[in-house]
C-alpha positions in Angstrom: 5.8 -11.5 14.2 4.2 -8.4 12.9 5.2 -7.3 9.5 6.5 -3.9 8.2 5.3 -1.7 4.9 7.5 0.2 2.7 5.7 3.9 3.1 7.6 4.8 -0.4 6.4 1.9 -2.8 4.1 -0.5 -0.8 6.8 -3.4 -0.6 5.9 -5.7 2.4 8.3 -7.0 4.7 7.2 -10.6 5.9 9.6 -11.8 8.9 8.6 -15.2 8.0 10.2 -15.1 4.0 12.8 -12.4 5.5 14.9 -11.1 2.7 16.9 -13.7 1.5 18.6 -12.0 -1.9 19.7 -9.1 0.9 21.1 -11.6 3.5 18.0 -11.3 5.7 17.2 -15.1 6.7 13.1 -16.2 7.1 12.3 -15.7 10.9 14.0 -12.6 11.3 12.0 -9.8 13.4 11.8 -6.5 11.1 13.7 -5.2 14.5 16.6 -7.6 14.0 16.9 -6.5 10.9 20.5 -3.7 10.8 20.0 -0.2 10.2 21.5 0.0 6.8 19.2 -2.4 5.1 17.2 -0.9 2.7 14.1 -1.9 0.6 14.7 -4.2 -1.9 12.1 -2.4 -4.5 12.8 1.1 -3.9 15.8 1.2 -1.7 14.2 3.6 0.9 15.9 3.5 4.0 14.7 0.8 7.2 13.3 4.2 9.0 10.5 4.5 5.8 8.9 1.4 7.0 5.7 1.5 9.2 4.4 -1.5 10.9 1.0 -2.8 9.0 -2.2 -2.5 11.2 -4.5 -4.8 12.8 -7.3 -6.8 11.9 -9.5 -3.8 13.0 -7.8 -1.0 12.0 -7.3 -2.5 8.7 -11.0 -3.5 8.3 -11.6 0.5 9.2 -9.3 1.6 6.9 -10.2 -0.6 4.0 -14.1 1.3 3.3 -12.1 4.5 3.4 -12.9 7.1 0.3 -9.5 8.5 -1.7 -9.8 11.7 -3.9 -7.6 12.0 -7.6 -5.4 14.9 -6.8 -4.6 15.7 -10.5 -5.8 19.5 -11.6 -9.7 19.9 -11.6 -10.4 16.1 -11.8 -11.3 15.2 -8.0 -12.6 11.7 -8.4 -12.9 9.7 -5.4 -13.5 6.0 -5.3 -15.8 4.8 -3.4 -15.0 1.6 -2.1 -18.6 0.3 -1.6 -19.3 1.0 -4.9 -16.2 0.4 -6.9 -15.5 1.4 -10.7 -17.9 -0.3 -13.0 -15.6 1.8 -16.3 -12.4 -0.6 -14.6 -14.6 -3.9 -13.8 -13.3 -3.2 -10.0 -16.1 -5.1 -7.9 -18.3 -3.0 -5.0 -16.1 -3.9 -1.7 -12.5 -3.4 -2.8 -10.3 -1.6 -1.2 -8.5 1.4 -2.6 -5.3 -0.7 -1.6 -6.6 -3.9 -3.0 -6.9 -2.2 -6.7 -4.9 -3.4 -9.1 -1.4 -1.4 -9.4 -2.0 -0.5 -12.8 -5.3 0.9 -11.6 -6.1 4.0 -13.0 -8.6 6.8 -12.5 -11.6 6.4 -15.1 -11.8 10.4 -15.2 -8.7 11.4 -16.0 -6.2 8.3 -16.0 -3.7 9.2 -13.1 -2.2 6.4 -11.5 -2.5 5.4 -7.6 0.1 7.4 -6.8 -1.9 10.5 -7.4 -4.6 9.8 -4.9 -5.1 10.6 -1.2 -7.1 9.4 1.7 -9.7 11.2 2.8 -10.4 11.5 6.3 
């Protein structure tokens, strides 16, 4: 069964744990799932979840470059090369950093960064 993203925080949904604390038993397909769940982190609604990509597309995705949005800073991490300054290893992903990852320009958090195409 193919699992589902949060597209507000990040929060996976994994039809094999389900949801238990929300009533949401292990094997339940993200489509089973009623209308008025919401996530359990950020309590967006069912209709802010995406379903997470493939192998390939992920794999595609993963060497992809995202620019610090934040006034005239305009850092962009470069997977393949990583951020010596935050001891982040050439190869990770932008969504494998850390979540308390921050620019090493000007300190903005995840949040304030955006793929580049």
């Amino acid at each position: 069964m193919k699992k589902y993203v949060c597209s507000l925080c990040r929060w996976e949904y994994d039809p094999a744990v389900g949801d238990p604390d929300s009533g949401i038993a292990p094997g339940t397909a993200f489509e089973d799932i009623p209308e008025d769940w919401v996530c359990p982190v950020c309590g967006a609604s069912k209709a802010d979840f995406e379903a997470e990509e493939g192998e390939a597309e992920k794999a595609e995705s993963d060497m992809a470059m995202w620019q610090c949005q934040v006034g005239n800073c305009g850092y962009i991490y470069r997977p393949d090369k990583g951020d010596r300054k935050g001891k982040i290893p050439a190869g990770t992903s932008f969504e494998d950093l850390p979540d308390d990852w921050h620019c090493p320009v000007c300190g903005a958090s995840k949040k304030m960064f955006k793929k580049l195409a």
